[in-house]
N, C-alpha and C positions, 0 to 999 in steps of 0.2 A: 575408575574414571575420576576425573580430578577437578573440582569446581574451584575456581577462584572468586575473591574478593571483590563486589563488582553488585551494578543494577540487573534486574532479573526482571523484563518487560513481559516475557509468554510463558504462559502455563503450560501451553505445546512444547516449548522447549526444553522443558522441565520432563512433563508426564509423559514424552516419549522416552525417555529411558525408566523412569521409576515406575513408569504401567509397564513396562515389555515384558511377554511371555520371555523371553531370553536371555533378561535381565534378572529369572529367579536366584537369588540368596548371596547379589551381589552386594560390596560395598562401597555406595559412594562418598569421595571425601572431599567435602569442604574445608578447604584447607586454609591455615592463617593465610595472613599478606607476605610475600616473600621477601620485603626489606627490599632495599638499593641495588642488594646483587642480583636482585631478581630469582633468587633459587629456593626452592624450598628446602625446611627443614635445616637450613643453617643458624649460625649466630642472630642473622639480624632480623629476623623474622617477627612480627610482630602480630599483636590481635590486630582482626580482617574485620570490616563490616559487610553481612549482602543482604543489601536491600530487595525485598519482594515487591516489584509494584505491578502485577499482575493486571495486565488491560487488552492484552492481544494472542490470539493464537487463537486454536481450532479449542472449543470447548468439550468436556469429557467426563461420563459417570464416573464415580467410584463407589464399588462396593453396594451397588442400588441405588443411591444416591441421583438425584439428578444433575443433569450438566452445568457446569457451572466454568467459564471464562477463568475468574478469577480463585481458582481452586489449584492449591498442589496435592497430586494425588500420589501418595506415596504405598503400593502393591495394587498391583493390577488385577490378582485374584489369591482364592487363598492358598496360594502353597507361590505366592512371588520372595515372601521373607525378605523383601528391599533391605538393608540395612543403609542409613544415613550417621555419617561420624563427624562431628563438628571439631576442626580444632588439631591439635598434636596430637597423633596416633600414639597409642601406650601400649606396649609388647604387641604390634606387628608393624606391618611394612606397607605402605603404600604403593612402593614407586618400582617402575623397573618398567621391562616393555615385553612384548608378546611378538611370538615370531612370526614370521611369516611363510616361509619354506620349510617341507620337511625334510630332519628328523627334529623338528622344533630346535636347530641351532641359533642361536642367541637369543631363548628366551629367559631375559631376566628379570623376570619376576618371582620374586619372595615365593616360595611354595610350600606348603604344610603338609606334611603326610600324616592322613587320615585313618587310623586303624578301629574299630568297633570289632572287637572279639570275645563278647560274654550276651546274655539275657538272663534275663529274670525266670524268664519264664518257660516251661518247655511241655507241651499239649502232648501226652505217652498215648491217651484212651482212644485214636484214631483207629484204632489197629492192637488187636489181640495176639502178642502178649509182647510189651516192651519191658523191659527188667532193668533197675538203676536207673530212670531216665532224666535224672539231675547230672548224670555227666556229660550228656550233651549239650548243659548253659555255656561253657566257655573251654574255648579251643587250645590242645594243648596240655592241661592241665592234671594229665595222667589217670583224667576219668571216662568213662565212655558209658554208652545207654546200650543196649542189646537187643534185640528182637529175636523172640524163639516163639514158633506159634505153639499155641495149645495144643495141649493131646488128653485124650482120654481112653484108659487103660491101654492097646496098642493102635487106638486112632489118632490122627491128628487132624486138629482143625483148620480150616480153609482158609486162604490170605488173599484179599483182594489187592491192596496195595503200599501192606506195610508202613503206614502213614507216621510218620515220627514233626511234629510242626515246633519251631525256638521261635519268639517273639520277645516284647517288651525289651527292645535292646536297650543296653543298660549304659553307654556313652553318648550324650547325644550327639548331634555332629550342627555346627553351625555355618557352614558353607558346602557349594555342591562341588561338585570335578571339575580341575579347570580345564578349561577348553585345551584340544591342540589341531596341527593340522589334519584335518578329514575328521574330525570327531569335533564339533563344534560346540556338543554339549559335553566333552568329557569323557572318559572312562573309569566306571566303577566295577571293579575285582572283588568276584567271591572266593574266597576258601571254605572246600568243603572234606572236612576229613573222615573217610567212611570205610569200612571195608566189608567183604560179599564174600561169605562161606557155603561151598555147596552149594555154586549159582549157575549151571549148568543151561539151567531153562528158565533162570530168571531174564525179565528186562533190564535194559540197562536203564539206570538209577535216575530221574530225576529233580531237579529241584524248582517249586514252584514258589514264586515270590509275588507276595501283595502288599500291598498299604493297606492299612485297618483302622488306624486309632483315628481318635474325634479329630483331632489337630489334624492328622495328615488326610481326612477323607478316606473314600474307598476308590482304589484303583489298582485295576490285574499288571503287573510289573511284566509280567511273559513265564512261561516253562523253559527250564533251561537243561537239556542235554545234559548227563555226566560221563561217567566212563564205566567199563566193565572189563575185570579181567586183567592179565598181568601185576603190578604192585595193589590193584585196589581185592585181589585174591587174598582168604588166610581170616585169622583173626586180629590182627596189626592193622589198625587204619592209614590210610596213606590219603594225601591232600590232592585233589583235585582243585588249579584253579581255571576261572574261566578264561576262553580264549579272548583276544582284542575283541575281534566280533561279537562274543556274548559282552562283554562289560560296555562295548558301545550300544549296543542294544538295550540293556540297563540303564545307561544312565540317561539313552535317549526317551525311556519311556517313563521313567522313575529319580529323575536326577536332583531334584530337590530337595533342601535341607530338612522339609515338613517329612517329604516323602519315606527319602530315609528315615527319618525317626520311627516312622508308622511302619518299618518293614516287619511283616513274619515271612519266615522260612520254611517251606513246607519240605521234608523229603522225600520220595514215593519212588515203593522198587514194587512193579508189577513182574506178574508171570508165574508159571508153577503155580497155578492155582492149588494144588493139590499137592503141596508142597512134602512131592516126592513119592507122595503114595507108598508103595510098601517096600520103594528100595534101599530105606535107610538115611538117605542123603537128603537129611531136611536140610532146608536154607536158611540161614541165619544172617544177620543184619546189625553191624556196629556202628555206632555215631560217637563220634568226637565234641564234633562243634562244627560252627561255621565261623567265619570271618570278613568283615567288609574292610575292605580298603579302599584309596584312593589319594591320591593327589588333590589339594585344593588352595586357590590363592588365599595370600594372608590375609584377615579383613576382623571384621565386627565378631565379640562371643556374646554379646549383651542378648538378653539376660539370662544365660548359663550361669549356672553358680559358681563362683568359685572356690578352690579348693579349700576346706576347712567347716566348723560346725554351724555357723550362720546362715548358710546358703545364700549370702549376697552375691544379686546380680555381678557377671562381669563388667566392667565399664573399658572403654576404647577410648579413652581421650584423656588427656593430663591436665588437671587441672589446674595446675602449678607454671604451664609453658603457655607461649602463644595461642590465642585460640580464636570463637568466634561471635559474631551477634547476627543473630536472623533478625532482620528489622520487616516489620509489614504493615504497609502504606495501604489505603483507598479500603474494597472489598476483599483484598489479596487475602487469605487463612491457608492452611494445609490440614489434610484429614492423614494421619496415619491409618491406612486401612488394614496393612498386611506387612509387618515390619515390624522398626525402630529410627527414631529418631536420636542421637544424643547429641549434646549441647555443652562443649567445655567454652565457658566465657574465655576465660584467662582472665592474664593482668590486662588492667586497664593500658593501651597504646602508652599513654602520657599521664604521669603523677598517680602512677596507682593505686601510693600510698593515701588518695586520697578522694577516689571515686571507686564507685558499685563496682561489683562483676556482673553485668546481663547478659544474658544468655536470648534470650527473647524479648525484642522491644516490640510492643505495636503503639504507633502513633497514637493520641487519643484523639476523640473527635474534635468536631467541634463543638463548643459546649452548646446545647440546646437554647434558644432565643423564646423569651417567656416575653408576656404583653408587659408592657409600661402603663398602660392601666386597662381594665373593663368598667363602661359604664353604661347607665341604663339605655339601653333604645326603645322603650317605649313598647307598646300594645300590637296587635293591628287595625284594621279602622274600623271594625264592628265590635271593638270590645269595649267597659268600661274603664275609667281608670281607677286605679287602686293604690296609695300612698304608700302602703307596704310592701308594695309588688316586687318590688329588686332591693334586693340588699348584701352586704358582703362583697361587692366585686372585687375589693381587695386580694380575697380567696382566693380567687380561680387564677392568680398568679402565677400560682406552682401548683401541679399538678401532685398527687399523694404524698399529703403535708404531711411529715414525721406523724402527727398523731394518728390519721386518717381515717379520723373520726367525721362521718358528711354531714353530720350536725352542725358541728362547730366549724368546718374549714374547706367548705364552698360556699360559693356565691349561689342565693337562692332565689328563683325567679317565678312569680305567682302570677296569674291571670286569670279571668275570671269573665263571663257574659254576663251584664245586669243593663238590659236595655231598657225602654221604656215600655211599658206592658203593651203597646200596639206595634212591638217592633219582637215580640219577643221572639219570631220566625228567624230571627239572623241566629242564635246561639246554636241555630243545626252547621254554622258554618263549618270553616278553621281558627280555631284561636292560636293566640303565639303574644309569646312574651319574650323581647330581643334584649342581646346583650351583644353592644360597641365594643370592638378590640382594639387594642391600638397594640403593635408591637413593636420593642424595643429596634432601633433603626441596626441594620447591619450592612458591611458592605465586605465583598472577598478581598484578600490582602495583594500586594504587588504581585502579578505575575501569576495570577490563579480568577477565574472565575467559577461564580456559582454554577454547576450544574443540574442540580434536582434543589430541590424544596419539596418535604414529603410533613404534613402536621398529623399531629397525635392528639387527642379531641377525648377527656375525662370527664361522665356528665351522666346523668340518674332524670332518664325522661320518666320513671315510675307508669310505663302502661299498662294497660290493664287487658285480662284476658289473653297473655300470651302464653305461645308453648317452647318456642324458641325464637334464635333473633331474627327479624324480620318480619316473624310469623304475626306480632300485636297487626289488632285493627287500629284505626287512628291514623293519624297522620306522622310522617317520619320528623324528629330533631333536623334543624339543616347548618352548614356552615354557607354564607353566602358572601362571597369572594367577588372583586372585580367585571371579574370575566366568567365565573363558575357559579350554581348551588348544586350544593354537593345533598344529596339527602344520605344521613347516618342511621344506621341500624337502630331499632328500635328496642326496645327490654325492658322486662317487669322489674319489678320497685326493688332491687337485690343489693341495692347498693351500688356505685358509682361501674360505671362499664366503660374500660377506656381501650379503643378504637384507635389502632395503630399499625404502620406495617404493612400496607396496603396501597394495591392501584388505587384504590376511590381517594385515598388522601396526598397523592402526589400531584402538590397543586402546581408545580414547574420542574417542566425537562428538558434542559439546552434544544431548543428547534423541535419539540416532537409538542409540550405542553405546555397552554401558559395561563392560567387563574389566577396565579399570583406569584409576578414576578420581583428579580432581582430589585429594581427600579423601582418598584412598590413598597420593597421591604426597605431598602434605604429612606425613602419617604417616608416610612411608618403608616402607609396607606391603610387604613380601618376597615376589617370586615367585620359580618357579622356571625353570633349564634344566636340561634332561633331556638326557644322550644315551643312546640306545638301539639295542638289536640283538637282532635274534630268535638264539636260544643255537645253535638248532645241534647241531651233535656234541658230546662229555662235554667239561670242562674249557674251553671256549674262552675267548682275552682278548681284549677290546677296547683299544685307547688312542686316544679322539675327545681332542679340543682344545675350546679354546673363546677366543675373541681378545677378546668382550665385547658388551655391549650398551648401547645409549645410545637416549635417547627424545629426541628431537623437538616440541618442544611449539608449538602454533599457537595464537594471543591474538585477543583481538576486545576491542572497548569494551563495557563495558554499558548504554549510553547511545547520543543519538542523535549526541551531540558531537563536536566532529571531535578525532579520536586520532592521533597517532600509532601506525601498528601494523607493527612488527616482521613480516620478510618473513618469507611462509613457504610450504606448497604444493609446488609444481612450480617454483615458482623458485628454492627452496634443496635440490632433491632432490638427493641424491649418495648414492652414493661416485662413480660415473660418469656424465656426461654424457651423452646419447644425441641428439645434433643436434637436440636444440629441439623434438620432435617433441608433446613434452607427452604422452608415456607412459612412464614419468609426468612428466619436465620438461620445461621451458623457457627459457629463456635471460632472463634483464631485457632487455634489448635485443639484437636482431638483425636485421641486416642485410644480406639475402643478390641471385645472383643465378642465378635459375632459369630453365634455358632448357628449354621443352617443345614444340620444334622438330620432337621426332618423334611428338608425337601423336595424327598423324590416320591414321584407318587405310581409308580410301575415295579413290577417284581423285580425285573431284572436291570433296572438302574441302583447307583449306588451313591453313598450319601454325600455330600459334600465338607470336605474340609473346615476347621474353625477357624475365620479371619482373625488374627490376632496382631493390633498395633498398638506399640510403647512410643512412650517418649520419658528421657530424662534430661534436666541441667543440670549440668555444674559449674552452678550461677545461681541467679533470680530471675524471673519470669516478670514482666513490667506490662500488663494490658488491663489496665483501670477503665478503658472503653468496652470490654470483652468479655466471651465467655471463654472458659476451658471445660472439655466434658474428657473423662478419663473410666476406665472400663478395663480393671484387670484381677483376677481373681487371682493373681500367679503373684504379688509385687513379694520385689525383693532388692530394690532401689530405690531410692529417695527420686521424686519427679521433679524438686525445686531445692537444689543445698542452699542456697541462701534465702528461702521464700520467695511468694510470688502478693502481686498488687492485682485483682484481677476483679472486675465486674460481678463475674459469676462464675462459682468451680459447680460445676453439674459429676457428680461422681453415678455412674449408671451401676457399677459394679465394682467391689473394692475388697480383696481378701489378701494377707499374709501369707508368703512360703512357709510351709511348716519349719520351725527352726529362725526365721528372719524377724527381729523385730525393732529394726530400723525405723526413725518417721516416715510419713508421706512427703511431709516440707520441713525442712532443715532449715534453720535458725542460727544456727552458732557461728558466732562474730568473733573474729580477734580482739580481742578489749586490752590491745597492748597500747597503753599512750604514743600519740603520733602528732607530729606538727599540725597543726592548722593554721588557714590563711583567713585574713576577713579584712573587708573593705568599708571605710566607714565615712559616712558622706551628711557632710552639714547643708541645709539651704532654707533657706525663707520660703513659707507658704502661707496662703491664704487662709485666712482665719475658719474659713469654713473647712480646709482642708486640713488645718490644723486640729480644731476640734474632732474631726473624724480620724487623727493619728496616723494618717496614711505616712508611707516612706518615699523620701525626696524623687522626684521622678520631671526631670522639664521636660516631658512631653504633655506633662498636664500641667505648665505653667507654673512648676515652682524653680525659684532662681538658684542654682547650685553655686555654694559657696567656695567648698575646699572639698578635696576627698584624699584619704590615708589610708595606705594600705599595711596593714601590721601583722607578725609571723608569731603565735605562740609556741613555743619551743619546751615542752616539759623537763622540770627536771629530774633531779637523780629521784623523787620522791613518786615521779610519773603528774605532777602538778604543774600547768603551764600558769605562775605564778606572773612575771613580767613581759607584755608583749615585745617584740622589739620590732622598731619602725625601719619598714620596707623599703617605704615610696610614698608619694607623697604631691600633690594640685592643687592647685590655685585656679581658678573660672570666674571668679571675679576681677 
């Protein structure tokens, strides 16, 4: 399936093909822009942008995860193996079409013949006595395994059912069978090369097929029927393969790329229990091998190793051609749950010689709105007053100052009962010591209104006698808003607790809530923080803290146009990450690998498959609002070749292919001298804007004089010694 360059409004429209059970070990491609001619994969083809701005469609777990709107869920369970390919496919084929009528004439679509014919590994001790049983790893090969049962002086011992099992197959396969018509999953062919001596009152031969390993789960594939008799007579093995009906049967039960990898192959010839008793004609049993075949479309190998001693991941996208950038607007992220992601930037569309390769852009937010000042508000009306009561409001400006020492850099707020000894019945009151906000004025820019206002409240009420938050006695901190008092969790003296992320602090929600609105915040309308304590015995003093507050603002278009919209939600939730779990964050991309190996709790259930999802670029990674969390014990690609700017990298799991010892993030730059261009802009400013050295700008009133635009061109030395002039304005 073929995604083009384009806005991406539903996550339904997304995650119904990258969840679909029927979409296991597909790959989908995001493909450059197709140029003027409109076609892909020609001359004119150029890097694509698609924007995620995920705000509609039917919402959807992944992976346990809860439902989430703006989520792309890439494998729907663990054995979907999604592949996603960004960009110019490298050594396969995308394109071609699927038939329609059978005998499948004119399906052209690129097909790969899939053969797996060796293992590692081959289980003899089922069954007394197999002799040689390494020649049954790989078919062909002019080796064979034996089976002769025991005997002892002229007895012979008893055969239940000659059990010969090859696993650990030793090619992995990265896509399943492709579809055709009346087989919609495919057909997958065994070869089994065996032969039956003195089988008279043997059964005929079986072979039974399961998944086993951690990655592919457990799951019974079916018995399958072989033959007895005619070529499969003698000591010469002869090939049995399966019929359409068994390999339809196979791939309908077993058809995934996980599953295949997890297969063993059990043989089993029942019968002749007594194998022959005393008439000489024991039965005897020779294995070759087996072999899996199959047809499968061309698509993603990442991250199969490729051929050679490093064991680097394959990659499917070119770096060097047209490619792509995932851009993601608002709460939009994507979880790789069961898959790959890859990501070929390419050249830059225009002047590439002189902009990034990204691979992944997320908008950043908006920058957090901090107060323009805090100052004292004073007591409440049964307290004294205290000259040193408030100080520092400076402090609580910005919330965990570089040092974040709560000594030196909050605002500190004291209070205290000192009535007059015939009053001294009030100090069992509440006391509070307030603090005036004013914040900085903001308004949403053309063509976007504010939707949420959610604040973040960093502050040390030091109570006393708790065991957890809430649990103190006393009275709760409050923020007291317009229209709202919010009361805050309360906490022992540990140092600043900052309260973030959360219903209780979403002071405005377009038509649902409103404490403190847009209209307010452009005013700079002042609320309050409170701390507070119930008084207690005569005289007592408080000293709370307060490190600051900042609000959060979340944007939307007003219109139906496509926006850019500045990230926000659970994507930019902080102070602390909490593993993606989306209570309340989540990561922009993550890519992890979960193994639920133990969760069956019945005898005869069996284990579950290990989710495993990648992502790599090849580019750089741009989310300075974000987290990334990554999770793979298998790497054997670089996740970022030109590095990443990111918030926060959460690494949950992280180990080297034996053999591979590439970086995680690739750095290396061309440091070949290259043109540059620069604009240089004369004007008059105001003396105060002068002394603060700002750069000309008339939007803040300074008067643009001339502007020159000049090309430095390096010489033969790689020195761009003399600029030489471009272009060139006058504004005055």
């Amino acid at each position: 399936m073929v995604f083009l360059p384009g806005r991406y409004q539903s996550s339904q429209s997304l995650n119904q093909y990258t969840t679909a059970s029927g979409c296991s070990g597909v790959t989908f491609w995001f493909a450059p822009d197709p140029g003027p001619d409109r076609l892909l994969l020609t001359d004119d083809d150029h890097t694509g942008a698609f924007y995620f701005d995920l705000r509609s469609g039917a919402a959807i777990g992944c992976n346990q995860m809860a439902a989430k709107v703006s989520r792309w869920c890439i494998g729907g369970s663990n054995s979907s193996n999604i592949r996603i390919v960004t960009g110019t496919p490298k050594d396969w084929s995308p394109l071609g079409s699927a038939s329609l009528s059978p005998p499948d004439v004119g399906d052209t679509r690129p097909r790969l013949a899939v053969t797996v014919d060796s293992a590692s590994t081959v289980d003899s001790d089922l069954s007394v006595s197999w002799f040689t049983p390494e020649g049954a790893k790989k078919i062909g090969d002019g080796n064979v395994a034996k089976y002769r049962p025991c005997s002892v002086w002229i007895f012979t011992c008893t055969s239940f059912n000659r059990s010969i099992r090859v696993r650990d197959l030793q090619t992995k396969v990265t896509g399943p069978p492709i579809d055709t018509v009346g087989a919609p999953k495919g057909k997958i062919f065994v070869d089994v090369a065996y032969s039956l001596e003195n089988a008279t009152y043997l059964d005929i031969p079986t072979l039974s097929i399961a998944a086993v390993t951690q990655d592919s789960g457990e799951r019974d594939c079916g018995a399958y029927t072989l033959a007895k008799g005619g070529g499969f007579s003698g000591v010469t093995p002869s090939t049995y393969t399966f019929s359409d009906a068994q390999a339809k049967q196979l791939a309908d039960t077993c058809g995934s790329a996980d599953l295949i990898n997890g297969y063993e192959l059990t043989m089993k010839t029942t019968g002749d229990y007594l194998n022959g008793g005393f008439s000489g004609q024991i039965p005897q049993v020779w294995l070759d091998g087996v072999r899996i075949r199959y047809d499968s479309a061309q698509g993603a190998k990442f991250p199969i190793a490729q051929s050679g001693s490093n064991q680097a991941a394959w990659r499917d996208c070119d770096p060097k051609k047209p490619g792509g950038q995932l851009i993601f607007g608002g709460e939009s992220h994507v979880y790789v749950a069961d898959g790959s992601l890859e990501v070929c930037a390419g050249p830059f569309p225009t002047a590439p010689e002189v902009h990034q390769s990204t691979g992944i852009f997320a908008l950043p937010e908006v920058a957090s709105l901090r107060p323009s000042s805090v100052t004292d508000g004073g007591f409440g009306p049964s307290e004294a007053g205290n000259g040193n009561g408030f100080q520092s409001g400076a402090n609580a400006a910005l919330i965990d100052d570089r040092t974040n020492v709560e000594a030196t850099n909050t605002a500190k707020l004291s209070y205290s009962c000192n009535p007059p000894w015939y009053q001294i019945g009030i100090c069992g009151q509440t006391l509070e010591r307030r603090a005036n906000i004013t914040m900085t004025p903001y308004s949403a820019p053309n063509g976007y209104r504010i939707k949420r206002i959610d604040a973040r409240v960093s502050y040390n009420p030091k109570n006393q006698g708790c065991s957890f938050l809430w649990s103190c006695p006393g009275a709760s901190p409050q923020l007291r808003l317009p229209r709202c008092t919010l009361d805050l969790p309360k906490n022992p003296d540990r140092g600043s607790l900052q309260v973030g992320n959360t219903e209780l602090l979403r002071l405005y929600d377009y038509n649902v809530k409103d404490c403190y609105s847009p209209t307010d915040l452009l005013n700079s309308q002042q609320f309050v923080y409170a701390a507070r304590a119930n008084g207690g015995a005569a005289w007592p003093t408080y000293n709370d803290s307060l490190d600051g507050v900042e609000l959060q603002i979340t944007l939307e278009p007003t219109g139906s146009a496509a926006m850019l919209i500045p990230q926000s939600g659970c994507v930019v939730a902080y102070p602390n990450y909490n593993g993606g779990q989306g209570n309340p964050d989540c990561a922009l991309l993550r890519a992890e690998t979960a193994d639920f190996a133990d969760n069956w709790t019945l005898p005869w259930q069996g284990s579950e498959g290990k989710w495993t999802g990648r992502f790599g670029v090849q580019g750089s990674v741009y989310a300075p609002s974000s987290a990334v969390e990554i999770d793979d014990t298998d790497y054997a690609y670089t996740l970022a070749t030109r590095g990443a700017i990111l918030r926060h990298l959460r690494v949950s799991g992280w180990g080297a292919r034996p053999g591979f010892s590439g970086p995680a993030f690739g750095g290396n730059v061309d440091k070949t001298p290259v043109a540059r261009e620069a604009t240089f802009t004369a004007c008059t400013q105001s003396a105060l804007r002068l002394a603060a050295n700002l750069a000309c700008n008339a939007g803040q009133g300074d008067k643009i004089i001339t502007r020159s635009g000049v090309r430095f061109e390096p010489d033969a030395s790689g020195l761009a010694r003399v600029p030489n002039h471009v272009w060139w304005s006058t504004d005055q």
